[in-house]
N, C-alpha and C positions, 0 to 999 in steps of 0.2 A: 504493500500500500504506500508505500515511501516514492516518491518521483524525484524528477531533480529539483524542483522549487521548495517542498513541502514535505513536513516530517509530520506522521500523526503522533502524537502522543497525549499521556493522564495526565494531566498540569497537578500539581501538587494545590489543597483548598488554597495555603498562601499566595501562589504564583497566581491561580484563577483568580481570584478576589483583587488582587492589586490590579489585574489585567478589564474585571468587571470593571471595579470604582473608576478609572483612569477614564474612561471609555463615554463618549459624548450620549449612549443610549444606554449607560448604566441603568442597572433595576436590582431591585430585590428578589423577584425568579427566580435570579442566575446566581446568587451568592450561594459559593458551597453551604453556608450554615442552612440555607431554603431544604435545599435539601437532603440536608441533616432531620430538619425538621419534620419532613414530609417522608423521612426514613421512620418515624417514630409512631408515624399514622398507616402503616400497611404498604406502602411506597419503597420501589428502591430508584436509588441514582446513581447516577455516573458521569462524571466530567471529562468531556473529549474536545481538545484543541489539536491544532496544525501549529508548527511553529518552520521559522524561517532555520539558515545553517548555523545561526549565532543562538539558535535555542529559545529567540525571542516570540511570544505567541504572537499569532496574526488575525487566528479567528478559533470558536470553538463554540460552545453551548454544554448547557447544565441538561442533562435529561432526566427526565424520571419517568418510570415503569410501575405501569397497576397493572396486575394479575388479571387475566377475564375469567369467565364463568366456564364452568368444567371442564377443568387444565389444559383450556386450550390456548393458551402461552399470556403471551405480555401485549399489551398497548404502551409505546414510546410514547412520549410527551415532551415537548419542546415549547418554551415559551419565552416570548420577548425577547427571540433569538435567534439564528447565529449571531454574537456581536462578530463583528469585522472589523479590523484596521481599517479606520475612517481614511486614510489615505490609499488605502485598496480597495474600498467598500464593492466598486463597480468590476473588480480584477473577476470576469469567471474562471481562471485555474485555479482561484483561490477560494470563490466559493464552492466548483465543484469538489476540492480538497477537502474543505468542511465536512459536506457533504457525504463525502466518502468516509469520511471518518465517525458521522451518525449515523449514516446507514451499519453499519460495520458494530458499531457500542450493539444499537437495537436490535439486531439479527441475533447478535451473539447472546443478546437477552430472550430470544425465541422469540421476540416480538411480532406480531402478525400484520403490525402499521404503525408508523407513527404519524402523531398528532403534531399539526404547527401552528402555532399563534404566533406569526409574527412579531404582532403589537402594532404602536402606533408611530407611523412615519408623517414626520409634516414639514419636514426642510429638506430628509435621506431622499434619494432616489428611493423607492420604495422596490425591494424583490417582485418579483411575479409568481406566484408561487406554482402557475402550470407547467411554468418554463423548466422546473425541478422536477418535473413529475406528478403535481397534487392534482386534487382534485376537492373540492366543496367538501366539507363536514354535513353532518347533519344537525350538529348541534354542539356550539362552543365551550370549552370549560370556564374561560374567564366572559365577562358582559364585556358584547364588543365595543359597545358604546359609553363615553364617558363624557364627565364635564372637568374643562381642564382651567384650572383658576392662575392666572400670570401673576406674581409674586409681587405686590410692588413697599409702597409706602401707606398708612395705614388710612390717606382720605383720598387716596387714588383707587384703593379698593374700596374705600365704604364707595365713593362715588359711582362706581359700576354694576353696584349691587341694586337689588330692590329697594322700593322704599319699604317693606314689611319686613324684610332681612334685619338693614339697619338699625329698623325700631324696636325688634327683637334683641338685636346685641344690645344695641342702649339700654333696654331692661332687664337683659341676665346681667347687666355691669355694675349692678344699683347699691350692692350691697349686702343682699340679703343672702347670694349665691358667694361659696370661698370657691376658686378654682386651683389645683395643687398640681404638681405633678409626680403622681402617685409610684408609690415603693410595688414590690412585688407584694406586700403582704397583703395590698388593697385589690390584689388580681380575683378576689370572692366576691365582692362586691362590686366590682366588676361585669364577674361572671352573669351576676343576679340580675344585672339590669341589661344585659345581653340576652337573657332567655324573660324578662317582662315584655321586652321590645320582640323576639320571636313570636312569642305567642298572643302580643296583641296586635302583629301586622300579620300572621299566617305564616311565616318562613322561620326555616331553619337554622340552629342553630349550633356549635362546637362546645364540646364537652370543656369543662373547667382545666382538664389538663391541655388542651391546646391553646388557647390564652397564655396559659401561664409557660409553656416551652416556647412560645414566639417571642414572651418577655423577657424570660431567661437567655434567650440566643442571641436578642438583637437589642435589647435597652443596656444601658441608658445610649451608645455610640448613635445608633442609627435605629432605636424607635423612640417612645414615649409615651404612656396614660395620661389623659390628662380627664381628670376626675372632678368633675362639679360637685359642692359638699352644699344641703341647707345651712347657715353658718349659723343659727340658733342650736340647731339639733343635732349635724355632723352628720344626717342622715345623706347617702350617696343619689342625688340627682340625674346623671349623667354620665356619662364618661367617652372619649373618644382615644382609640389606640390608634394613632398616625409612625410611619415608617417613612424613610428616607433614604435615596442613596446617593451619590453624585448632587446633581441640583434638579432630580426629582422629588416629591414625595409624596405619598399615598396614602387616605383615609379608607383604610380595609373595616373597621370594626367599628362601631357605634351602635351604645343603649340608653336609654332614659328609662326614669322612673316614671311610676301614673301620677305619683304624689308631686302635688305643687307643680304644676305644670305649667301655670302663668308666672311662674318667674324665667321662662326661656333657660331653664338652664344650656339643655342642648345647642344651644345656639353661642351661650359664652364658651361651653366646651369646643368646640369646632372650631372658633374665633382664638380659641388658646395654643390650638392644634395646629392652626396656620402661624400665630406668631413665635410658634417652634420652630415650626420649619422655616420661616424665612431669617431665623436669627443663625440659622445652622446653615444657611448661606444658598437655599432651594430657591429657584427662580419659577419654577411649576408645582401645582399642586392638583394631585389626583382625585377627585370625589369617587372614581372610582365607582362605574355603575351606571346605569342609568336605562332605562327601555329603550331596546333596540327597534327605535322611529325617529322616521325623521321630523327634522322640528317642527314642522306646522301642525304633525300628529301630535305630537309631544305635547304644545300648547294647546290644539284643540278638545284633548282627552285626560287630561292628569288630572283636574279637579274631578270627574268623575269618575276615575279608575283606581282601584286598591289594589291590582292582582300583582304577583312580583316585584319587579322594579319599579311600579307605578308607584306605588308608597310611599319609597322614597324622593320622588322624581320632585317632587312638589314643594320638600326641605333643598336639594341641593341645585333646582333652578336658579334662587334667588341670590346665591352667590355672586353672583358675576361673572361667570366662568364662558366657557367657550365648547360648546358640542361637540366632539369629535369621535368618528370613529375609527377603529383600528382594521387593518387586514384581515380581519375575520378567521375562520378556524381551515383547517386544509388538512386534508390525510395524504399519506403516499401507502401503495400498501403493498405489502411482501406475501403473505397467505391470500390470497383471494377467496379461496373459501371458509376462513375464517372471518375473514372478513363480514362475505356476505351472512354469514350467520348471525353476527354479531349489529351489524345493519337493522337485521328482521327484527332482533330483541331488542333493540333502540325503539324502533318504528311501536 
């Protein structure tokens, strides 16, 4: 698998991770600790880069493997990835090298297809993903679609917001809500208002020990809780876990209480979450999520609609953010009749 330009090789998590961070489409995905993480959930990974003759990497991806239904091997997973040496991004002997080198990890994992999500392109040349071989998914693992908030100074964002936003944060800032940014011990209470918020929007939610392993792996560096308290009672209102890599960062997790719910806690929490992230030097912020429509859908149906991502589509319009959506989900596949099986059971 070696040619004359390209060596495949396992980057050690250090070499990968200084190679993520460095890198102009860093994410949290690709950081070995992801998955390390998502090794502790039934998942395995494995980190496969290409490097040049000086050993320096050039491109690679983090992958991870979920088992399918009776032992009929593994589905690869790639996401928000291959990164590429931004001054080769367009080289094809270098993505086909990549390339060679994920096909190659995910075979070797009995893999029957793997999964891509690019992510989201809005300056790169963006890949083609048929051009590799893919083909359409039928259905994504991450939400293709997102709201992306540009980082600035704090009356150049209020100004782009709503007016119902603003008026909101002015009321969670009143006094009556403390906002902290919470230890591991507060990852219960936490938890609590992660599964209040589950079950009174209808969606699902992660067990107490996955909270607390994403906390443990990536705060204080590159996450942070940030925990709305009643400041009479100390009782927990809110909380939002935002993550960061490079000069992105991502609102993956947020819960509110029922109790007291005209003091906008949620909303000072989120407003705390961005001023994390832009102190730690993030010029984007992910809200991460949102109904896959387009925007005239979006505004013409979200006050009437509760079903999935509708719920929340209503709190993170009024940001001020910017709709985007990403590449969408792509397969390439290796079994085909695996495949197709696996298709039917989706369907």
């Amino acid at each position: 698998m070696t040619d004359h330009l390209f060596t495949p090789t396992i980057p050690t998590p250090d070499a990968w991770d200084a190679f993520v961070r460095a890198h102009p489409r860093a994410h949290l995905l690709q950081l070995s600790e992801w998955g390390a993480h998502k090794r502790a959930f039934g998942w395995r990974d494995a980190r496969v880069a290409v490097t040049d003759e000086r050993g320096a990497i050039l491109g690679g991806a983090l992958l991870l493997f979920r088992p399918l239904p009776a032992r009929l091997g593994s589905m690869a997973y790639v996401a928000m990835a291959p990164l590429l040496d931004p001054a080769r991004a367009a080289d094809i002997t270098l993505n086909a090298a990549v390339w060679r080198a994920i096909d190659h990890a995910a075979k070797r994992d009995g893999a029957a297809f793997v999964r891509w999500e690019p992510g989201i392109y809005e300056s790169d040349p963006p890949p083609d993903p048929e051009r590799f071989g893919f083909r359409p998914a039928l259905a994504p693992i991450q939400p293709p679609r997102t709201v992306l908030i540009d980082l600035a100074d704090d009356d150049a964002m209020l100004a782009r917001m709503n007016q119902g936003t603003r008026r909101k944060i002015r009321q969670s800032l009143k006094g009556e809500v403390t906002y902290i940014q919470a230890a591991r011990a507060d990852l219960p209470r936490f938890t609590a208002l992660m599964d209040a918020t589950g079950e009174r929007n209808a969606f699902g939610t992660y067990e107490s020990a996955y909270y607390d392993g994403m906390f443990e792996r990536f705060a204080p560096d590159d996450a942070a809780l940030i925990l709305a308290q009643h400041t009479e009672s100390g009782q927990a209102l809110a909380g939002v876990m935002v993550f960061a890599v490079g000069s992105s960062a991502w609102y993956l997790y947020g819960g509110s209480s029922d109790a007291h719910r005209n003091l906008m806690a949620s909303y000072g929490a989120q407003w705390g979450a961005i001023q994390w992230a832009r102190a730690r030097g993030c010029t984007v912020y992910d809200m991460w999520g949102i109904p896959d429509a387009e925007p005239d859908r979006l505004e013409a149906e979200f006050e009437t609609r509760a079903d999935g991502l509708w719920g929340v589509y209503g709190f993170k319009r009024g940001w001020g953010g910017r709709i985007v959506r990403s590449l969408g989900a792509w397969d390439r596949v290796y079994n085909p009749l695996v495949f197709t099986l696996y298709q039917t059971a989706v369907r």
